[in-house]
Every structure is written in structure tokens, then in C-alpha cells.
N, C-alpha and C positions, 0 to 999 in steps of 0.2 A: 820242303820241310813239313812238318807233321803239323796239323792244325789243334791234337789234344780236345778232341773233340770226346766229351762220354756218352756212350751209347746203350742204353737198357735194350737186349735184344730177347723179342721171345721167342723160343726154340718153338712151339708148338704151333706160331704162327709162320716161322720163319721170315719174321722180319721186324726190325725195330721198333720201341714202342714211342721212346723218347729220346732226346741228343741235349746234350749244353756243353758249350765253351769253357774250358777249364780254365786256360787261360790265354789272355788277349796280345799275347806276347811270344812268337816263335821260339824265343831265345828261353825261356821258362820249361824247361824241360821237365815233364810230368815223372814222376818217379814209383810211385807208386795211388792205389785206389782199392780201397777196402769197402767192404757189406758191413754195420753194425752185425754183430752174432746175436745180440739180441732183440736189434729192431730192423728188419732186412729195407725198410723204407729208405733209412739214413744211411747216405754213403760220406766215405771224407778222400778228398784226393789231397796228397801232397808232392811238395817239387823244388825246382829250384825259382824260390819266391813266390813259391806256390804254397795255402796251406787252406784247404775249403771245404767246407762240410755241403751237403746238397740233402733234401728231402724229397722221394717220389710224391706227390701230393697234386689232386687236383689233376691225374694227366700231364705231369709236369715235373723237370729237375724244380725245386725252389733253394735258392740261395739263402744259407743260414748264417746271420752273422755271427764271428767270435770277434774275440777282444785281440787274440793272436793276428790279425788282418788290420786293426788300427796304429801297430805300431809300426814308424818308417823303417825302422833296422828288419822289420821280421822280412821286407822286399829283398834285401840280401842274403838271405839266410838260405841256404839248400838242404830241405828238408825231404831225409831219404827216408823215414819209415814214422811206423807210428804206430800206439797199440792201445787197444779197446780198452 
């Protein structure tokens, strides 16, 4: 199975810059992963029980809290898309 791993790849070096675990859960099936259009730093992946924002910062994914990941129903929830 897929481990949903994300991966910042640079074309000009041809090789990755940074990786993080979307998520810790096989079963969580990643569905989609967007660039901000206006801030290419910030990404958001969403899934099933999946819903995460990430900032490149520092040489690094960093995990961004939302209030959408505090609540227990949003872990069942299967989110397929999402829009800027």
C-alpha cells in the first residue's frame, strides 16, 4: 500500500528537497494536494480523514493547525476536493 508520503521535488536538481507523512493511517486514502495560487509556500492535502495544510518553512513541510482536524466527525469524513 502507498505510504502518502509528500514530496517537494526539484526539477533542476533532480532530486527532492523535502518529504512528510500525510497521513499515519494506510487506510486514509489521499485524494487530492494543492499549491496556494497565491502563496506557493502553503500546500493543503485532503482525503479520506484526511484534511492538512503544510507550510515549506525553515527546509521543512511544517504542520499547520486548523480547527477542521479538532473535530472527531471531520476523522470520518472523506474529503475529495477543495478550493482556494
Amino acid at each position: 500500500p502507498p505510504d502518502w508520503t509528500l514530496v517537494y521535488w526539484a526539477w533542476d536538481k533532480a532530486r527532492n528537497h523535502y518529504t512528510v507523512r500525510t497521513s499515519s493511517s494506510p487506510s486514509a486514502t489521499i485524494n487530492e494536494c494543492s499549491f496556494n495560487p497565491q502563496d506557493s509556500y502553503l500546500i493543503c492535502v485532503v482525503g479520506n480523514g484526511v484534511f492538512k495544510f503544510f507550510r515549506l518553512q525553515e527546509g521543512q513541510f511544517k504542520s499547520i493547525p486548523n480547527q477542521l482536524n479538532k473535530l472527531r466527525e471531520s476523522q470520518n469524513q472523506n474529503y475529495t476536493c477543495h478550493a482556494w
